[in-house]
MOPAC internal coordinates of N, CA, C and O (Angstrom, degrees):
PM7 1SCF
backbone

  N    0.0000 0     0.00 0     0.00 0    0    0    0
  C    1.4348 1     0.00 0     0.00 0    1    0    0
  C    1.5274 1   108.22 1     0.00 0    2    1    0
  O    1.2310 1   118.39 1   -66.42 1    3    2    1
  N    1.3611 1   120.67 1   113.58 1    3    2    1
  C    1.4549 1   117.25 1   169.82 1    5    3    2
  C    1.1347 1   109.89 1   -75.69 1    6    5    3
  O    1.2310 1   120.35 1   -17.23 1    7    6    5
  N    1.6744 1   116.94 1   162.77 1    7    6    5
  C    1.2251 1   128.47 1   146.01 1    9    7    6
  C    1.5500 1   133.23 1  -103.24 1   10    9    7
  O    1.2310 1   120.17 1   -68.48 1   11   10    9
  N    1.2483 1   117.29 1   111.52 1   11   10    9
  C    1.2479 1   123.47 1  -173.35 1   13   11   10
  C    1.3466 1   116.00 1   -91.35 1   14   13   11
  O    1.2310 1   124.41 1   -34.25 1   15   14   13
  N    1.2684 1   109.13 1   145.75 1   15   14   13
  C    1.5427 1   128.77 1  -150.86 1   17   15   14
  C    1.6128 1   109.70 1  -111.70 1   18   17   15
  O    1.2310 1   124.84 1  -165.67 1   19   18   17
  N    1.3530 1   108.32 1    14.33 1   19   18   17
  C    1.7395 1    99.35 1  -166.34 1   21   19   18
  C    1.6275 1    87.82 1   -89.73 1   22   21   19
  O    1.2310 1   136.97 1    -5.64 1   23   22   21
  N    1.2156 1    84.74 1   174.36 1   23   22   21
  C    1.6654 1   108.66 1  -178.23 1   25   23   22
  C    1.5587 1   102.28 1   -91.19 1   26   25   23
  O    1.2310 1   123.15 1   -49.92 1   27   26   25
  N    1.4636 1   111.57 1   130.08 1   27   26   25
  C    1.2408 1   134.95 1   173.93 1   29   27   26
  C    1.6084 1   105.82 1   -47.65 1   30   29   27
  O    1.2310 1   120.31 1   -55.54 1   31   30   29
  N    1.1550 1   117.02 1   124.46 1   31   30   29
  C    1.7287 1   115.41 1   167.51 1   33   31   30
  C    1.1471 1   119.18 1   -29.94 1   34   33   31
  O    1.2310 1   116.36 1    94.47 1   35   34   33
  N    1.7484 1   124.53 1   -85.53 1   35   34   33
  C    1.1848 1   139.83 1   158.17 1   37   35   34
  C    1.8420 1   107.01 1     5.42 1   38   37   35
  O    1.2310 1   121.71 1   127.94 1   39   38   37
  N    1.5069 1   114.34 1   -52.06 1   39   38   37
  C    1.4163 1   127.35 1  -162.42 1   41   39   38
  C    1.9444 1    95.15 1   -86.86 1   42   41   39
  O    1.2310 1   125.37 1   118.99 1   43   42   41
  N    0.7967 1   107.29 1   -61.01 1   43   42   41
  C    1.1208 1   100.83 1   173.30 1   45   43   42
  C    1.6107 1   139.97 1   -69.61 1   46   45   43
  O    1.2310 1   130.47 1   171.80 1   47   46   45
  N    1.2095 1    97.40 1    -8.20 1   47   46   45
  C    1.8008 1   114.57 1   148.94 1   49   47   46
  C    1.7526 1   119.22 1   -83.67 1   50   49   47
  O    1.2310 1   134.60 1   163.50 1   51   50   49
  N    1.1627 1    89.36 1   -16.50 1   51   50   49
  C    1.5887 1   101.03 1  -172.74 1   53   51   50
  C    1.8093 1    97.87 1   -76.81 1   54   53   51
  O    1.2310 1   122.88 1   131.45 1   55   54   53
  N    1.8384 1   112.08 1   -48.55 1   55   54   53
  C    1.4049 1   117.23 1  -164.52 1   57   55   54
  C    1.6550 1    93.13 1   -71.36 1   58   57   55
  O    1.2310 1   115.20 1   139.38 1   59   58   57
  N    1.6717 1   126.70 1   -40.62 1   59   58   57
  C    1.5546 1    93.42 1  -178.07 1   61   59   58
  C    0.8162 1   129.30 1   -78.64 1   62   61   59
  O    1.2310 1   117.64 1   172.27 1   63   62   61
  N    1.3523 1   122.09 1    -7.73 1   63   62   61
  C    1.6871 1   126.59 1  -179.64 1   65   63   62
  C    1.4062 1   117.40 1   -43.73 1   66   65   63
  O    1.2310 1   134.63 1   137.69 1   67   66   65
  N    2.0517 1    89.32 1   -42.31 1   67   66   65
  C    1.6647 1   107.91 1  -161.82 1   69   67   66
  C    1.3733 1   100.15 1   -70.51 1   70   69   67
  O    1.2310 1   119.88 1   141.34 1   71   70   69
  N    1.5310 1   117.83 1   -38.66 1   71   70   69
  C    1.2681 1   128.62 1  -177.82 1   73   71   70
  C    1.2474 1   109.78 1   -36.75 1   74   73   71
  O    1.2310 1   119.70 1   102.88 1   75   74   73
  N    1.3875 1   118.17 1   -77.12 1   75   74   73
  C    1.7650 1   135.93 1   145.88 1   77   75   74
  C    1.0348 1   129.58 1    20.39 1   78   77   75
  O    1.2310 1   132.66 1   107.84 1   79   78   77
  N    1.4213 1    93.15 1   -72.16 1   79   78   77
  C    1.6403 1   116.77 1  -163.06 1   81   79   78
  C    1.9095 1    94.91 1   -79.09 1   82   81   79
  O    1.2310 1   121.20 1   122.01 1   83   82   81
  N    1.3622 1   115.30 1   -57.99 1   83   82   81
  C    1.0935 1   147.95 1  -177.16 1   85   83   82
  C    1.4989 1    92.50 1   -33.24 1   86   85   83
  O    1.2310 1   118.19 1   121.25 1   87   86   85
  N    1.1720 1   121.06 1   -58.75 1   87   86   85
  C    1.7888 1   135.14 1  -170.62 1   89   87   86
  C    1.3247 1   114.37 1   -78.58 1   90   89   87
  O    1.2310 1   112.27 1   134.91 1   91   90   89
  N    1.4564 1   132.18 1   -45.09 1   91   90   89
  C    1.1255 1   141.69 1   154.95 1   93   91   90
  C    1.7624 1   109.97 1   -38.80 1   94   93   91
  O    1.2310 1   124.62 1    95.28 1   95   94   93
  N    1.5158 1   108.74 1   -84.72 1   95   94   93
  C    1.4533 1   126.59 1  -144.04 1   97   95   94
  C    1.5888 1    96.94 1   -88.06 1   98   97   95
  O    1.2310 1   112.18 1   166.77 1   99   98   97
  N    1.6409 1   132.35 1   -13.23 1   99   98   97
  C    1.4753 1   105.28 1  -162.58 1  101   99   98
  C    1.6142 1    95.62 1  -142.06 1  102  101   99
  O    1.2310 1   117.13 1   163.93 1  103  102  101
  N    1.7596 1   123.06 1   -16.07 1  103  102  101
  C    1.3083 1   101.17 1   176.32 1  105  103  102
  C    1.6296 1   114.57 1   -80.76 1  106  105  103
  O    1.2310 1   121.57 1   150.08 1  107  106  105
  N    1.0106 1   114.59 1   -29.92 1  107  106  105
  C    1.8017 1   111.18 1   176.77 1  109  107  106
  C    1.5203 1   107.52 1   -49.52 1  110  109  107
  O    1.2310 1   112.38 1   155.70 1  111  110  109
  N    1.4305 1   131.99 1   -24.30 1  111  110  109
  C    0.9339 1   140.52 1  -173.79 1  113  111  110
  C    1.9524 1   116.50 1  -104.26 1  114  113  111
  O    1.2310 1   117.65 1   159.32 1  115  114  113
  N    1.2986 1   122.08 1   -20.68 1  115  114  113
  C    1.7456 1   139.27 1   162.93 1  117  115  114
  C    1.5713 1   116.91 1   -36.16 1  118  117  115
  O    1.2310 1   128.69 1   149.98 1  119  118  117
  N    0.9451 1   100.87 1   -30.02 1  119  118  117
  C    2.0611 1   109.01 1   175.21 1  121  119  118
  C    1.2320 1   122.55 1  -108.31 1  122  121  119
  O    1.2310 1   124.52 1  -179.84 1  123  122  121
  N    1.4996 1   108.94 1     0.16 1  123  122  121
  C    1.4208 1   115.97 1   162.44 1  125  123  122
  C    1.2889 1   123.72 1  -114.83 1  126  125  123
  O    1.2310 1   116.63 1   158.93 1  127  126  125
  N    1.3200 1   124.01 1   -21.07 1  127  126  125
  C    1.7214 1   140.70 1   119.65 1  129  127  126
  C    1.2739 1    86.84 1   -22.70 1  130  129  127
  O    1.2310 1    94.85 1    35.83 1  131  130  129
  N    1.0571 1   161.43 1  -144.17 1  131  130  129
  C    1.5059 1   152.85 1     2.60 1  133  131  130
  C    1.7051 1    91.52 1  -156.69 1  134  133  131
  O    1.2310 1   130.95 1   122.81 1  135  134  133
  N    1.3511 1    96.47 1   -57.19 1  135  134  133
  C    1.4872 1   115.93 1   171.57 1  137  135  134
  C    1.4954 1   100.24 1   -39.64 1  138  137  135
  O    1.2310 1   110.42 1   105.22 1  139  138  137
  N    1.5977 1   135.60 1   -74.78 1  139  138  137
  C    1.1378 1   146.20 1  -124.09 1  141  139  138
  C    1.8778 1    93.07 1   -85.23 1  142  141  139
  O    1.2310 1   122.05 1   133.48 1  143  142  141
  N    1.7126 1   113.68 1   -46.52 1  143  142  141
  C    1.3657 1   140.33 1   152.85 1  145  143  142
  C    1.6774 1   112.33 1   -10.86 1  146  145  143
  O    1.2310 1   129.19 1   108.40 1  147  146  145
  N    1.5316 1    99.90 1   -71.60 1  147  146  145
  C    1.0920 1   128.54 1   169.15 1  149  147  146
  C    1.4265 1   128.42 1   -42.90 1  150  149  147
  O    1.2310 1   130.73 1   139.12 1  151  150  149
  N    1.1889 1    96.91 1   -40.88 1  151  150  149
  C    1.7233 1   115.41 1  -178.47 1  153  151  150
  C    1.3388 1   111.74 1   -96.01 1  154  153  151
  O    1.2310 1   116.48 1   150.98 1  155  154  153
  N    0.8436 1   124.30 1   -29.02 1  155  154  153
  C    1.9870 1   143.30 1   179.44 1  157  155  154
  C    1.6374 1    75.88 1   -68.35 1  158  157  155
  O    1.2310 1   111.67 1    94.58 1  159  158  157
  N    1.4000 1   133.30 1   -85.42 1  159  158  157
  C    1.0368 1   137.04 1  -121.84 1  161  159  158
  C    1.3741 1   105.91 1   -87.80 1  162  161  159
  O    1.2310 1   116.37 1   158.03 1  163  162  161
  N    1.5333 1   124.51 1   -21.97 1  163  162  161
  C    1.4117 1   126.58 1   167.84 1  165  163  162
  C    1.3964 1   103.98 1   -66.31 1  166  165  163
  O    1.2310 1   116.12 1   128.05 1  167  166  165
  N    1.4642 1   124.98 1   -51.95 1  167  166  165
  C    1.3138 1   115.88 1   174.67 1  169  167  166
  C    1.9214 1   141.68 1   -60.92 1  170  169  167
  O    1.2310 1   141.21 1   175.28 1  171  170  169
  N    1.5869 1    76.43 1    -4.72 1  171  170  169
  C    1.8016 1   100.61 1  -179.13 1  173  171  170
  C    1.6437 1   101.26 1   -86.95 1  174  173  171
  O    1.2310 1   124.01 1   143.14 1  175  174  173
  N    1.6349 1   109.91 1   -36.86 1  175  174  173
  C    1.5937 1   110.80 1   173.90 1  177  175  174
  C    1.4918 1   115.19 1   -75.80 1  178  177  175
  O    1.2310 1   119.36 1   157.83 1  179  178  177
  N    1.1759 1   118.83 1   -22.17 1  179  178  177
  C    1.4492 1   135.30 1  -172.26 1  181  179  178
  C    1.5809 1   107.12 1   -61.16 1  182  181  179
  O    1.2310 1   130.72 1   113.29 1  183  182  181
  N    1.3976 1    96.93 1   -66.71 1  183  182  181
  C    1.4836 1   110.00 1   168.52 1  185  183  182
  C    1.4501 1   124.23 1   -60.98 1  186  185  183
  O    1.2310 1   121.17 1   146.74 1  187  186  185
  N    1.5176 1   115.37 1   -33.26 1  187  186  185
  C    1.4027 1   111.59 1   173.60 1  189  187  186
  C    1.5574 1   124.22 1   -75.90 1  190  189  187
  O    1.2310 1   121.10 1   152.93 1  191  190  189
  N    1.8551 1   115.49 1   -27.07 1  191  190  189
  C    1.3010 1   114.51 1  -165.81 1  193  191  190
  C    1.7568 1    88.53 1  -107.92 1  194  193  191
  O    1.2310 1   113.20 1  -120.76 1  195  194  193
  N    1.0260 1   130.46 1    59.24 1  195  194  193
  C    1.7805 1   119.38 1  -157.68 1  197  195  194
  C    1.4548 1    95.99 1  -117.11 1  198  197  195
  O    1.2310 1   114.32 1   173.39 1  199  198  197
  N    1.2827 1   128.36 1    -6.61 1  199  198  197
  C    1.2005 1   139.76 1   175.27 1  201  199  198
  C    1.3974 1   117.88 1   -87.80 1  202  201  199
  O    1.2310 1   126.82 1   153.97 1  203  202  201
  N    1.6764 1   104.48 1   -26.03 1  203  202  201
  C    1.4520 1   101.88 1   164.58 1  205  203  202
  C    1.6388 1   119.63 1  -110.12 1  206  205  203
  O    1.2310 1   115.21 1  -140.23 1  207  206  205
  N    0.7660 1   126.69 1    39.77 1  207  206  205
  C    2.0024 1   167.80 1   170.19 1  209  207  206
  C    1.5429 1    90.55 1  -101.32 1  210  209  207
  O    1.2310 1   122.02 1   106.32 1  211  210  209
  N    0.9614 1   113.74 1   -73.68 1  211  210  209
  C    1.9171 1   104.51 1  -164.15 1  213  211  210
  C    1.3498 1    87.15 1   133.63 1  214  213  211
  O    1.2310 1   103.06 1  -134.56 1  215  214  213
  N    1.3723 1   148.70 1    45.44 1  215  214  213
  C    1.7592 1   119.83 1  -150.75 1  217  215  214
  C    2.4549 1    73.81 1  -159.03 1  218  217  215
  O    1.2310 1   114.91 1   -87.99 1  219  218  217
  N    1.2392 1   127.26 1    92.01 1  219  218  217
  C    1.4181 1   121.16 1   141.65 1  221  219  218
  C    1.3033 1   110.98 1    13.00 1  222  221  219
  O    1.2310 1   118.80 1   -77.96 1  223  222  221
  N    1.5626 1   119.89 1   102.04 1  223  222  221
  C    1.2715 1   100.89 1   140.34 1  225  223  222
  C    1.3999 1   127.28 1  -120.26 1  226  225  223
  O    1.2310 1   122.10 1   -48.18 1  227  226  225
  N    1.4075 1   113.58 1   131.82 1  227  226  225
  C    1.5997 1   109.05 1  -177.92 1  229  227  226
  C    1.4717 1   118.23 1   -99.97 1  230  229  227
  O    1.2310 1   122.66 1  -127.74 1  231  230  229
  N    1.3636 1   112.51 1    52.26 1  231  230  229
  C    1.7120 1   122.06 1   155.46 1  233  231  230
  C    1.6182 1    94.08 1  -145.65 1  234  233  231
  O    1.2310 1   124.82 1  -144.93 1  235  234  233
  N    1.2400 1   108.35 1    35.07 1  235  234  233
  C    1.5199 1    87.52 1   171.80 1  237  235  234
  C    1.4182 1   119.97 1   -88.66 1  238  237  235
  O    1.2310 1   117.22 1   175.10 1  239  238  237
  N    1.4594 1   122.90 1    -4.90 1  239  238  237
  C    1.5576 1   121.09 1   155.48 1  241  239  238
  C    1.5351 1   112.88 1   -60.84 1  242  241  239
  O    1.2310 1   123.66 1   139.71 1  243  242  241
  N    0.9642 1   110.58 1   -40.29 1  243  242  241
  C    2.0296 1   116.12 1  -178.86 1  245  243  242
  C    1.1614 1    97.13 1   -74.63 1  246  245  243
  O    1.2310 1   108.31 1   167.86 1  247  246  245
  N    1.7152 1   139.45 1   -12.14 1  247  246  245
  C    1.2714 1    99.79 1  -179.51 1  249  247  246
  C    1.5312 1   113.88 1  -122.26 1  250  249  247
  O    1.2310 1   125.03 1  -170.59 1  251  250  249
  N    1.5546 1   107.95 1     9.41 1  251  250  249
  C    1.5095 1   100.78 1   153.83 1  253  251  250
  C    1.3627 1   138.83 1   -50.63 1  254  253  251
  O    1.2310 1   124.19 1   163.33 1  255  254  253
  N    1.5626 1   109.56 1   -16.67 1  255  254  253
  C    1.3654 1    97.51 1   170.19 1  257  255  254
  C    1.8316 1   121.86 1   -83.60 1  258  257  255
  O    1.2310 1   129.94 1   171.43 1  259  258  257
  N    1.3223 1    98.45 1    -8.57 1  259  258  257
  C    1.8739 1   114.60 1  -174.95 1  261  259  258
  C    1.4085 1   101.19 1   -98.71 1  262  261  259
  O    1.2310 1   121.41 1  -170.45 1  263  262  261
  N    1.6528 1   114.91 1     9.55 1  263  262  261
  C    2.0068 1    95.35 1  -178.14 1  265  263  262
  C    1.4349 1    99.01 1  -100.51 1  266  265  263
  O    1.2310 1   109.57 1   151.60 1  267  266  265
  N    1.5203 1   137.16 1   -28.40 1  267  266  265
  C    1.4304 1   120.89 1   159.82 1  269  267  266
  C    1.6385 1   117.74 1   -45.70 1  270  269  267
  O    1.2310 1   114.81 1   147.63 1  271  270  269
  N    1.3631 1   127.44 1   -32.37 1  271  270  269
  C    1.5811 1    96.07 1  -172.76 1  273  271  270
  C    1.7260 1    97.11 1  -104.22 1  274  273  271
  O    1.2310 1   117.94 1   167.73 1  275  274  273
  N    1.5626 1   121.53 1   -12.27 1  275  274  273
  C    1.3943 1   124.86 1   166.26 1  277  275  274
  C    1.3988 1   123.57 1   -55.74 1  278  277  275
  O    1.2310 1   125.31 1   151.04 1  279  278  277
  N    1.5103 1   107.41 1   -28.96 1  279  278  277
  C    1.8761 1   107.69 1   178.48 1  281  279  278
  C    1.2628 1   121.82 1   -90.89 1  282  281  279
  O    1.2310 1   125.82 1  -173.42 1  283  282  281
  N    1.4222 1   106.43 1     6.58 1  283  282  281
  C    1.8981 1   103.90 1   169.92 1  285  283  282
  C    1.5164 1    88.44 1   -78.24 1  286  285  283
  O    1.2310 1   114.70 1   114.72 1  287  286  285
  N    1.9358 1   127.65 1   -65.28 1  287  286  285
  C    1.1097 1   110.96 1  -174.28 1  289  287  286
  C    1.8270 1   135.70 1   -86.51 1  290  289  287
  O    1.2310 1   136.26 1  -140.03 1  291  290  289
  N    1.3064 1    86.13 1    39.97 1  291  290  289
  C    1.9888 1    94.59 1   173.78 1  293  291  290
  C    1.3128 1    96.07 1   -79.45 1  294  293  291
  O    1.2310 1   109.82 1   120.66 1  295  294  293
  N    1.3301 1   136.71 1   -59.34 1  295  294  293
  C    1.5507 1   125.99 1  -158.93 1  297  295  294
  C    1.4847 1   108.62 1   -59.06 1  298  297  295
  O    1.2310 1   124.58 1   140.79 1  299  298  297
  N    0.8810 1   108.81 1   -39.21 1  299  298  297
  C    1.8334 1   124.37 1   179.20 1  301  299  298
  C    1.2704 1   104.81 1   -61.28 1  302  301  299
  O    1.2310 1   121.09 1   139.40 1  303  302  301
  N    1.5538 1   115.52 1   -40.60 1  303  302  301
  C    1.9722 1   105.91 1  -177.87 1  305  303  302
  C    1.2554 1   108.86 1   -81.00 1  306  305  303
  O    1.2310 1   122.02 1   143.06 1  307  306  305
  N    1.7511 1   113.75 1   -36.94 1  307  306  305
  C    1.3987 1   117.93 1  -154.33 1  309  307  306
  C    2.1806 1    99.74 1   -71.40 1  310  309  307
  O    1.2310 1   126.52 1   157.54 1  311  310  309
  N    1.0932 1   105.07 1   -22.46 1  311  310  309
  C    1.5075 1   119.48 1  -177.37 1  313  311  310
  C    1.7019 1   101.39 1   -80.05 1  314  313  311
  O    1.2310 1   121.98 1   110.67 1  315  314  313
  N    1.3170 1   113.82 1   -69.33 1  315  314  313
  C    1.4240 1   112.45 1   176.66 1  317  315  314
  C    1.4550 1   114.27 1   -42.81 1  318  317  315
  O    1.2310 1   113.12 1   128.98 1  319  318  317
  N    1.5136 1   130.60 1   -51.02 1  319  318  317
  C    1.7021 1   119.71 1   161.81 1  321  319  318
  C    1.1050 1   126.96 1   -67.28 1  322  321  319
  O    1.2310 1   119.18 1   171.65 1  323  322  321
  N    1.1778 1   119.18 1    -8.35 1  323  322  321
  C    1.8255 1   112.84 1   152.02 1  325  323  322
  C    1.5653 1    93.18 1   117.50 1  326  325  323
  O    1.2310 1   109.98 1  -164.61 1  327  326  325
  N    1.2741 1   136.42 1    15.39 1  327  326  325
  C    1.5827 1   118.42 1   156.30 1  329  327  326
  C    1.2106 1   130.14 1   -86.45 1  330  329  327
  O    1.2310 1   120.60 1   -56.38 1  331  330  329
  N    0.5817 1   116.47 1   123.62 1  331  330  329
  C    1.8671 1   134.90 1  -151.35 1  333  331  330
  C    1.5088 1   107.74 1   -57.37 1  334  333  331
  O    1.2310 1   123.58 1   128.03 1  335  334  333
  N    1.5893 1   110.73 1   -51.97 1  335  334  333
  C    1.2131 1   131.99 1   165.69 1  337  335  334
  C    1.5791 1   112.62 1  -118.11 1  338  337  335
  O    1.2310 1   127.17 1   -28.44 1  339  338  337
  N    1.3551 1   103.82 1   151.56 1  339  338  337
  C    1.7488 1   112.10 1   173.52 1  341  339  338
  C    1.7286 1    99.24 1   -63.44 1  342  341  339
  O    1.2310 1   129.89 1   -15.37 1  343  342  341
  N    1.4016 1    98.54 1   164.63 1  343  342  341
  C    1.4978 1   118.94 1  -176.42 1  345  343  342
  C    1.8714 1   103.92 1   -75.76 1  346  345  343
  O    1.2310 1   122.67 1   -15.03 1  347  346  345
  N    1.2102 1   112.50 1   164.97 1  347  346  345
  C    1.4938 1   106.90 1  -170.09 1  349  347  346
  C    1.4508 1    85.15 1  -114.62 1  350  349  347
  O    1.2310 1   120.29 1   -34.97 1  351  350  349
  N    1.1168 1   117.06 1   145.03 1  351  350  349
  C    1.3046 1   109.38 1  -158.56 1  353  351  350
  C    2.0250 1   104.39 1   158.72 1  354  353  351
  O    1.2310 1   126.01 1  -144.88 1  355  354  353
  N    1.4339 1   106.05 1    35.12 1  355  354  353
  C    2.0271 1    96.77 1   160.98 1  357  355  354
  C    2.1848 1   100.80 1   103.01 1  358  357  355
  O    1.2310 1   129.66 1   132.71 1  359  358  357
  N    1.3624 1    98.99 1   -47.29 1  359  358  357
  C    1.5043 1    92.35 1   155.28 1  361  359  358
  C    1.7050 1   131.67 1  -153.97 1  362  361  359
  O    1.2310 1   119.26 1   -22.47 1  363  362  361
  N    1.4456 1   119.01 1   157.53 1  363  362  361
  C    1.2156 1   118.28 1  -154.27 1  365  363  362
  C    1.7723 1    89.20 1   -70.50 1  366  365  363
  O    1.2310 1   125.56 1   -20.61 1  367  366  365
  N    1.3927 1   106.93 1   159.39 1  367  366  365
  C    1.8572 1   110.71 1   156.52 1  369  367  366
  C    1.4749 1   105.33 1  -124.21 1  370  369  367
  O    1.2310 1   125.11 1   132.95 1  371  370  369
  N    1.3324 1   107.79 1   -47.05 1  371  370  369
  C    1.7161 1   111.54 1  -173.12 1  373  371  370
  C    1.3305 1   105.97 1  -102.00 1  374  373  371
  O    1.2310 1   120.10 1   180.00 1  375  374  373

């Protein structure tokens, strides 16, 4: 007696539906998600690296524990908002 491995119909009417729905109701809307993402998240670095700006920050004890996985993507934000070079400020990026 084998066992066969295909996907049950039922399941696979189920995945295009989502497809469907997925294409209809949420991609016209994926680049403005993304956009908004984008903007949330520049302002989340803004506030976190604002101490090396010249600009007070008073959560910068709370956010020493978020600058190890935040400094892989500083060079990537600090470029996407238009500074040419990272801020000098304790470590190199560029």
């Amino acid at each position: 007696m084998a066992v066969t491995t295909t996907v049950p119909r039922w399941r696979r009417r189920l995945k295009e539906a989502r497809e469907i729905y997925e294409g209809l109701y949420i991609a016209p809307y994926r680049a403005t998600i993304h956009r908004e993402y984008l903007r949330q998240h520049d302002a989340f670095m803004l506030m976190g690296f604002s101490d090396l700006l010249g600009v007070p920050n008073p959560v910068q004890f709370y956010m020493l524990e978020l600058y190890p996985s935040l400094i892989e993507e500083f060079h990537e934000w600090h470029v996407r908002v238009g500074m040419e070079r990272g801020p000098e400020g304790g470590f190199r990026c560029c």
